[in-house]
FIKOLKOL-759950 format. One record per residue: x, y, z of N, C-alpha, C, CB in turn; residue number from 1. Coordinates in pm, 1 decimal, padded with zeros to 6 digits, always signed. Glycine has a CB too. Layout:
<recs>
<rec n_X="X" n_Y="Y" n_Z="Z" ca_X="X" ca_Y="Y" ca_Z="Z" c_X="X" c_Y="Y" c_Z="Z" cb_X="X" cb_Y="Y" cb_Z="Z" resi="NUM"/>
...
</recs>
This chain:
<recs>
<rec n_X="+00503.7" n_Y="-01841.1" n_Z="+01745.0" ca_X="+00472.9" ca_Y="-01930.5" ca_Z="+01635.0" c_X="+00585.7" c_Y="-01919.9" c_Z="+01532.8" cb_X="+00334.4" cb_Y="-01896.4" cb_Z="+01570.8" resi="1"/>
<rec n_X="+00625.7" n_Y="-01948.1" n_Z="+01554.1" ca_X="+00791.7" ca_Y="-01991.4" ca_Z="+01462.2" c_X="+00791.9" c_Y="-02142.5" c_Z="+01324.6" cb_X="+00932.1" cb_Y="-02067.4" cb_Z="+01630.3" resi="2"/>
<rec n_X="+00766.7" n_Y="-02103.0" n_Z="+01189.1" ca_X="+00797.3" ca_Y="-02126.2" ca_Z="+01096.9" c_X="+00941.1" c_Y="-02197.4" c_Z="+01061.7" cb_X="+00770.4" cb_Y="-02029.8" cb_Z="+01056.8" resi="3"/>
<rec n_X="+00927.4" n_Y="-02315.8" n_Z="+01062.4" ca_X="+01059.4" ca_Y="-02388.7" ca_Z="+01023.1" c_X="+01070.6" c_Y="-02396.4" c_Z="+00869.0" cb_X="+01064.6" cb_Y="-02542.0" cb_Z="+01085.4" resi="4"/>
<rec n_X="+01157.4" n_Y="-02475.0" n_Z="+00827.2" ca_X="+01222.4" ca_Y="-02472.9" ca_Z="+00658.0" c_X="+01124.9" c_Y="-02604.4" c_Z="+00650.5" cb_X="+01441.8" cb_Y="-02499.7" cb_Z="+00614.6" resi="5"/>
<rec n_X="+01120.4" n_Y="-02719.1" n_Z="+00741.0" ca_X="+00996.4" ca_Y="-02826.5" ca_Z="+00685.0" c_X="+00834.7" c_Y="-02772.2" c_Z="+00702.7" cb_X="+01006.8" cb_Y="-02982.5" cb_Z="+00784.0" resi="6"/>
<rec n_X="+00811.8" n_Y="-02663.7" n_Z="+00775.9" ca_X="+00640.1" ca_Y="-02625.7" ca_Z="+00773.3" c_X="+00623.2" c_Y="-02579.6" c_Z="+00657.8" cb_X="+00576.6" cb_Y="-02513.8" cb_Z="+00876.7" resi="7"/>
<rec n_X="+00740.7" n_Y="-02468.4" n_Z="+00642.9" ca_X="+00746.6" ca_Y="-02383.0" ca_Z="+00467.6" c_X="+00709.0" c_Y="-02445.1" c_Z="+00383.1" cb_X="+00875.8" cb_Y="-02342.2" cb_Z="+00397.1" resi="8"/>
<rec n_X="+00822.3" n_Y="-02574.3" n_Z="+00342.2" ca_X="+00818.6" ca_Y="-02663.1" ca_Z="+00227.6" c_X="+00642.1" c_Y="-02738.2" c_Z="+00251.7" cb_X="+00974.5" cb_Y="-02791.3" cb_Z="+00239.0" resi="9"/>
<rec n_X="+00639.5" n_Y="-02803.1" n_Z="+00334.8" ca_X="+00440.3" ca_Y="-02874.3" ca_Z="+00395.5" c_X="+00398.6" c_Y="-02748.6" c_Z="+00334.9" cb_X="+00369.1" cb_Y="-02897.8" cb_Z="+00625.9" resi="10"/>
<rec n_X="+00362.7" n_Y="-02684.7" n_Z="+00354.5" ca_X="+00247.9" ca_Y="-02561.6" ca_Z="+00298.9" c_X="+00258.7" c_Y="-02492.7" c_Z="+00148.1" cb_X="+00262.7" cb_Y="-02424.5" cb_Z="+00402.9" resi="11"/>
<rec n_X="+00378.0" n_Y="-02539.3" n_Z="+00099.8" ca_X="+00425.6" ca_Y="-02487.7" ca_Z="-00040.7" c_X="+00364.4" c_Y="-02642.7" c_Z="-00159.0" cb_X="+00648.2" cb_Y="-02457.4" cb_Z="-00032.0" resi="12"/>
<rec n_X="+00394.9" n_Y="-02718.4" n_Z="-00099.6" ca_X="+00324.8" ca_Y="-02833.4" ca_Z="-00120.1" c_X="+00190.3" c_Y="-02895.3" c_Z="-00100.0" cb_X="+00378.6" cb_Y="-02889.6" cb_Z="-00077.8" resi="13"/>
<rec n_X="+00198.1" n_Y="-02830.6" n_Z="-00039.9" ca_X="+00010.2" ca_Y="-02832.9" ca_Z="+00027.7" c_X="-00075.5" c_Y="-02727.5" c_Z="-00127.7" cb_X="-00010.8" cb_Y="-02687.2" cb_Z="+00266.7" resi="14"/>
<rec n_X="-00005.0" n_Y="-02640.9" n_Z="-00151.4" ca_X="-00079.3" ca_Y="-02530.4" ca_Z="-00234.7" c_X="-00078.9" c_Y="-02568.0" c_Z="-00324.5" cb_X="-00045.5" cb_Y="-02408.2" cb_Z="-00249.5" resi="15"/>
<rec n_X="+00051.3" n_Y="-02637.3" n_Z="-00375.6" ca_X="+00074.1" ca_Y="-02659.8" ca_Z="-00512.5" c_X="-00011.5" c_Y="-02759.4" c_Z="-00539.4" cb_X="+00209.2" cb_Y="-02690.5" cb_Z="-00551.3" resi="16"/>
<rec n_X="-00066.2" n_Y="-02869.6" n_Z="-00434.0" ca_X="-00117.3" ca_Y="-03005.0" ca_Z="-00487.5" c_X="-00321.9" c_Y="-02944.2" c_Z="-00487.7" cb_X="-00054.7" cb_Y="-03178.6" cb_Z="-00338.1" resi="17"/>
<rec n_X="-00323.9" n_Y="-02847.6" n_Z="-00395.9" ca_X="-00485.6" ca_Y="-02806.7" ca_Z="-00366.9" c_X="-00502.1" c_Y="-02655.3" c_Z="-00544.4" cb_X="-00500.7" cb_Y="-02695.4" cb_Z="-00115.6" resi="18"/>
<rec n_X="-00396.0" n_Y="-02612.7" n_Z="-00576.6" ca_X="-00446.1" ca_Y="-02544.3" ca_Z="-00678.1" c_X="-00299.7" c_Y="-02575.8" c_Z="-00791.9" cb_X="-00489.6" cb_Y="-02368.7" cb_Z="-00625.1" resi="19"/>
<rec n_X="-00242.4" n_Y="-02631.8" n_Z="-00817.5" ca_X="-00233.5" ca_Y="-02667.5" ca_Z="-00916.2" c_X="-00093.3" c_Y="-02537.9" c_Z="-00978.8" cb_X="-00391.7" cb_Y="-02680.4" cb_Z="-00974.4" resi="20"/>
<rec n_X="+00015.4" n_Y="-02616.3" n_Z="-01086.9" ca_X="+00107.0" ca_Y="-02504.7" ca_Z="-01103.2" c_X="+00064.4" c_Y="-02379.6" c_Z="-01199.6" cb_X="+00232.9" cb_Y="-02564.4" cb_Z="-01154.6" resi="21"/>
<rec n_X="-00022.1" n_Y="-02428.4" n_Z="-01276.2" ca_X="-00087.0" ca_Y="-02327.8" ca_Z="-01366.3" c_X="-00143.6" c_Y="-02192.4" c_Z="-01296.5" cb_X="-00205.2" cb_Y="-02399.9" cb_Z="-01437.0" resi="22"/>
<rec n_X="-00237.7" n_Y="-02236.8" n_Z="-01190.1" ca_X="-00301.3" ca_Y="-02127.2" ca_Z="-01095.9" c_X="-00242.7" c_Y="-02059.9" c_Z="-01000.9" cb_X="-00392.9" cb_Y="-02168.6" cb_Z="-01031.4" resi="23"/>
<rec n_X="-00091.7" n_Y="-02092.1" n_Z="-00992.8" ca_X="-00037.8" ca_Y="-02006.7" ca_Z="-00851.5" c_X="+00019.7" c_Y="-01919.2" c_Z="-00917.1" cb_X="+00066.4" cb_Y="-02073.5" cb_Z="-00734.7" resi="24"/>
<rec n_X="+00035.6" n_Y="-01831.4" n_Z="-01060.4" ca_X="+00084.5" ca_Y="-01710.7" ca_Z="-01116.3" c_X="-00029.5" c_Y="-01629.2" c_Z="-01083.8" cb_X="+00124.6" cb_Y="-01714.1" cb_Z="-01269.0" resi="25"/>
<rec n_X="-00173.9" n_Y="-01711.9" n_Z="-01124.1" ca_X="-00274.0" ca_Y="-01608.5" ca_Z="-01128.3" c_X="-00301.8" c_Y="-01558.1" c_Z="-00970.0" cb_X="-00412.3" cb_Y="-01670.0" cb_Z="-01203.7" resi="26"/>
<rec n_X="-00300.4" n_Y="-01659.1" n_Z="-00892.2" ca_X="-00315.9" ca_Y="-01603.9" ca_Z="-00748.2" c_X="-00208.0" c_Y="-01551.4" c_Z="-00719.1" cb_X="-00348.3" cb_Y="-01694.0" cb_Z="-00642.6" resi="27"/>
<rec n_X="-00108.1" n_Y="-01543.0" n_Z="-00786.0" ca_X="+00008.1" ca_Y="-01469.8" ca_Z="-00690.2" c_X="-00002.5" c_Y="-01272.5" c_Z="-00729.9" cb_X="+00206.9" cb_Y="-01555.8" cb_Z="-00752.4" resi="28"/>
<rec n_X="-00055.5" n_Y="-01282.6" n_Z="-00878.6" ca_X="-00126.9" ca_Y="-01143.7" ca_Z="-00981.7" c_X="-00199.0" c_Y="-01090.2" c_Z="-00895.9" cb_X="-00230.0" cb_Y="-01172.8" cb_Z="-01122.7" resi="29"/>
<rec n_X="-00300.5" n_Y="-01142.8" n_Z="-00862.6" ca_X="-00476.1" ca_Y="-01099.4" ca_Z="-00829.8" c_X="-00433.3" c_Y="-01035.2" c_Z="-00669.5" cb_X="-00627.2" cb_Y="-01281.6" cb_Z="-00821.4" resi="30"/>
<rec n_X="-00306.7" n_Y="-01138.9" n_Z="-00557.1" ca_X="-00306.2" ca_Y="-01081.0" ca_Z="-00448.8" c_X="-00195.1" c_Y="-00967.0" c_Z="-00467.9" cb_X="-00287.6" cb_Y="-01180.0" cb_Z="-00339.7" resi="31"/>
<rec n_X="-00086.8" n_Y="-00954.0" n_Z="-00546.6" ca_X="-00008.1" ca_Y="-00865.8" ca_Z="-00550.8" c_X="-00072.9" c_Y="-00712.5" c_Z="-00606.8" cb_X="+00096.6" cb_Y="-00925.8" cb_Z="-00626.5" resi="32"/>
<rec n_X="-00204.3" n_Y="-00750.8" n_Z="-00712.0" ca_X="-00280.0" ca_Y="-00633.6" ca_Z="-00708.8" c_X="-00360.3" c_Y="-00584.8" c_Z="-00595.6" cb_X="-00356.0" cb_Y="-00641.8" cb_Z="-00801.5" resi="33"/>
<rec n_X="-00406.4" n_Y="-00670.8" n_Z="-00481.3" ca_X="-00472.1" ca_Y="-00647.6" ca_Z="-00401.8" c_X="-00431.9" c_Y="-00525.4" c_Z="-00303.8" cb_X="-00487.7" cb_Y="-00756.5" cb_Z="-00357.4" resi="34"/>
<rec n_X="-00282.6" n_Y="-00597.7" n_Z="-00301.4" ca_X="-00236.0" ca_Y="-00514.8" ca_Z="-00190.5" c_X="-00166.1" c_Y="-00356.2" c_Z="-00251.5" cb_X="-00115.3" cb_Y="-00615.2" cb_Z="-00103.8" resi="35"/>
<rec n_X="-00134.5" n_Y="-00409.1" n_Z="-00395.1" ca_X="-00115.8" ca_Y="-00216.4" ca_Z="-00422.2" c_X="-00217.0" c_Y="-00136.2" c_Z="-00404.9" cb_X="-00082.6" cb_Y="-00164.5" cb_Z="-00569.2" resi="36"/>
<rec n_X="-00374.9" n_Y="-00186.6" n_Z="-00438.7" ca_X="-00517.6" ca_Y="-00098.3" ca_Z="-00412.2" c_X="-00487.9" c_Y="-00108.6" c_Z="-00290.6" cb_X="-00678.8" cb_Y="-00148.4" cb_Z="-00456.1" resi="37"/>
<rec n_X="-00434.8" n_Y="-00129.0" n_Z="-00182.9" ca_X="-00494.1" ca_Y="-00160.2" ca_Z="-00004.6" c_X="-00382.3" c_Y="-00036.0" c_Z="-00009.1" cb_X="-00460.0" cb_Y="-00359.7" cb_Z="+00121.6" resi="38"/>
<rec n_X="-00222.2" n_Y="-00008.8" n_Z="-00045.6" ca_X="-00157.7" ca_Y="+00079.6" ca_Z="-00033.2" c_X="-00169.5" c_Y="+00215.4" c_Z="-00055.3" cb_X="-00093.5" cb_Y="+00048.9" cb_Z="-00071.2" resi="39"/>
<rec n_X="-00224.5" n_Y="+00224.8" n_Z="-00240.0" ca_X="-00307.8" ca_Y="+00298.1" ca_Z="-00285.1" c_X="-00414.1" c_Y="+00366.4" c_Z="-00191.2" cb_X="-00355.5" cb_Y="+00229.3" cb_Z="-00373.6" resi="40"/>
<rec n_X="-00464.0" n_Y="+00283.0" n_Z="-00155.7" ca_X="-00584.0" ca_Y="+00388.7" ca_Z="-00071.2" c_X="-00542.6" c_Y="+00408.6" c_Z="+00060.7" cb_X="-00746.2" cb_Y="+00325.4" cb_Z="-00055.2" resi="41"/>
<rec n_X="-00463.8" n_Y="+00344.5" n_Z="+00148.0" ca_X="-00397.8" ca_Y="+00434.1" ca_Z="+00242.2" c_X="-00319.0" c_Y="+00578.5" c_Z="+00216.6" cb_X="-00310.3" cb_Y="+00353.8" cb_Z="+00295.2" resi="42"/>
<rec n_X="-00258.4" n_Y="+00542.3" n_Z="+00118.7" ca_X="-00179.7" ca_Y="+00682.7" ca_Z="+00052.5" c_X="-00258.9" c_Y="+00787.7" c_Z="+00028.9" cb_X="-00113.3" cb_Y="+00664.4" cb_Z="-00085.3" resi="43"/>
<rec n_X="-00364.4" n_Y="+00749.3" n_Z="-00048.0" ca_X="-00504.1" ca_Y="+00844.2" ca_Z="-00070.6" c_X="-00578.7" c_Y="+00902.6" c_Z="+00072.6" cb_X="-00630.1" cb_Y="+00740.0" cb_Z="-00154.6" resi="44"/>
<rec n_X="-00606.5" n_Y="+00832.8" n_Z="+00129.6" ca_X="-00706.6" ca_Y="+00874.2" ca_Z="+00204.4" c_X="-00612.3" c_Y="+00981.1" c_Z="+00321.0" cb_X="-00796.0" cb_Y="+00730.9" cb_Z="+00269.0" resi="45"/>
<rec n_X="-00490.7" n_Y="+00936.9" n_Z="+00350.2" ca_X="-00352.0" ca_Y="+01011.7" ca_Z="+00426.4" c_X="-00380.4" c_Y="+01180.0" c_Z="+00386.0" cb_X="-00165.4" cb_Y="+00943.2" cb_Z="+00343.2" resi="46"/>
<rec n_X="-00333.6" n_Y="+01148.1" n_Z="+00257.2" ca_X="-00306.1" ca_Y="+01309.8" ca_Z="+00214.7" c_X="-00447.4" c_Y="+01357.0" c_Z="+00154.4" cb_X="-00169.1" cb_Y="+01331.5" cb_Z="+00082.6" resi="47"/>
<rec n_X="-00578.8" n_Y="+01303.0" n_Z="+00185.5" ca_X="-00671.6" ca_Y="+01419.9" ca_Z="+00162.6" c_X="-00695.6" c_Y="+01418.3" c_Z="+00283.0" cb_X="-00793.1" cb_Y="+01418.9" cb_Z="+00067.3" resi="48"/>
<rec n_X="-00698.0" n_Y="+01370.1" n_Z="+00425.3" ca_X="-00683.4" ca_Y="+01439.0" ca_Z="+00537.7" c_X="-00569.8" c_Y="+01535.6" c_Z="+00582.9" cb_X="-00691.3" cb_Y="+01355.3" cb_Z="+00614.6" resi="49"/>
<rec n_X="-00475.8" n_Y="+01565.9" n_Z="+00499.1" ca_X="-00384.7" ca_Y="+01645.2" ca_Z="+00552.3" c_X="-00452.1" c_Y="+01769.4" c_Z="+00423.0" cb_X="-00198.4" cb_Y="+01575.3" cb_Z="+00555.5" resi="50"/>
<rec n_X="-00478.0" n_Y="+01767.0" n_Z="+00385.3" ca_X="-00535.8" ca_Y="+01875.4" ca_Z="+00306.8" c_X="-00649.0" c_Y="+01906.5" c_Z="+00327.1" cb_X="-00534.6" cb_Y="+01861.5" cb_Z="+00190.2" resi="51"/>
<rec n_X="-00693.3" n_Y="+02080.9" n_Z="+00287.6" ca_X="-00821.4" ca_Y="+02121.7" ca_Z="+00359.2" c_X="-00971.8" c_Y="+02082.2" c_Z="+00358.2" cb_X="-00829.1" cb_Y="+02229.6" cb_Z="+00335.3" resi="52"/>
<rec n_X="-01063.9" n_Y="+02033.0" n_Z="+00470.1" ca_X="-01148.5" ca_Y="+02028.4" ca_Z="+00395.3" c_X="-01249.0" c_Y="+02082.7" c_Z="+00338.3" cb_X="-01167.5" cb_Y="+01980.8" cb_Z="+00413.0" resi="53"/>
<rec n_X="-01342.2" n_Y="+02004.3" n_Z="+00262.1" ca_X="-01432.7" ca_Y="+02100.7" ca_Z="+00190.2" c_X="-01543.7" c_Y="+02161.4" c_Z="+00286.6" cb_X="-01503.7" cb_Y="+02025.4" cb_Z="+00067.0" resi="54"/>
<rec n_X="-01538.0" n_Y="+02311.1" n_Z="+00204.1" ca_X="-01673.1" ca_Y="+02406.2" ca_Z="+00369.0" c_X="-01764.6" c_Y="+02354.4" c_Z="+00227.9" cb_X="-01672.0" cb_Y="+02687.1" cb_Z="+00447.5" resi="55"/>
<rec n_X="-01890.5" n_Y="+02374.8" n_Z="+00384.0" ca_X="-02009.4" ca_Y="+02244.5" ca_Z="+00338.5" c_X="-02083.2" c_Y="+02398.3" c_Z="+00318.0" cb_X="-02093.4" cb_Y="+02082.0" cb_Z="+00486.4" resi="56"/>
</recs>
Protein backbone atom coordinates (compact mmCIF):
# COMPACT_ATOMS: atom_id res chain seq x y z
CA UNK A 1 0.00 0.00 0.00
CA UNK A 2 2.09 2.77 -1.21
CA UNK A 3 1.08 6.47 -0.54
CA UNK A 4 1.61 8.86 -3.42
CA UNK A 5 2.16 12.90 -3.15
CA UNK A 6 -1.71 13.12 -4.78
CA UNK A 7 -3.35 10.50 -1.96
CA UNK A 8 -1.31 12.73 0.73
CA UNK A 9 -2.54 16.03 -0.58
CA UNK A 10 -6.70 14.03 -1.07
CA UNK A 11 -6.51 13.20 2.63
CA UNK A 12 -4.90 16.52 3.88
CA UNK A 13 -7.79 18.06 2.19
CA UNK A 14 -10.22 15.73 3.05
CA UNK A 15 -9.38 16.73 6.94
CA UNK A 16 -9.10 20.12 6.52
CA UNK A 17 -12.64 20.45 4.79
CA UNK A 18 -14.37 17.51 7.49
CA UNK A 19 -12.76 19.50 10.68
CA UNK A 20 -11.94 22.71 9.84
CA UNK A 21 -8.37 24.92 10.24
CA UNK A 22 -9.11 26.01 13.72
CA UNK A 23 -9.47 22.25 14.99
CA UNK A 24 -6.45 20.55 13.46
CA UNK A 25 -3.94 22.28 16.28
CA UNK A 26 -6.25 20.87 18.84
CA UNK A 27 -6.27 17.36 17.32
CA UNK A 28 -2.83 17.46 16.46
CA UNK A 29 -2.24 18.49 20.88
CA UNK A 30 -4.69 15.86 22.21
CA UNK A 31 -2.92 12.99 19.75
CA UNK A 32 0.67 14.13 20.35
CA UNK A 33 -0.30 13.85 24.13
CA UNK A 34 -1.70 10.56 23.54
CA UNK A 35 1.14 9.02 22.39
CA UNK A 36 3.68 10.45 25.08
CA UNK A 37 1.12 8.65 27.87
CA UNK A 38 1.26 5.34 25.41
CA UNK A 39 5.36 5.88 25.67
CA UNK A 40 5.23 6.87 29.18
CA UNK A 41 3.68 3.78 30.21
CA UNK A 42 5.69 1.46 28.18
CA UNK A 43 8.76 3.01 29.83
CA UNK A 44 6.99 2.49 33.18
CA UNK A 45 5.73 -0.70 33.12
CA UNK A 46 9.57 -1.96 31.37
CA UNK A 47 11.52 -0.95 34.33
CA UNK A 48 9.17 -2.06 37.18
CA UNK A 49 9.46 -5.47 35.64
CA UNK A 50 13.09 -5.32 35.63
CA UNK A 51 13.03 -4.43 39.21
CA UNK A 52 12.19 -6.65 42.18
CA UNK A 53 9.03 -7.72 42.93
CA UNK A 54 7.00 -7.08 45.80
CA UNK A 55 6.97 -10.48 48.41
CA UNK A 56 3.28 -10.76 49.00
Amino acid sequence: MGLGAPEIILIIIAILILFGGKKIPELMKGLGKGVKEFKDAQNGENSTTSEEKPKL
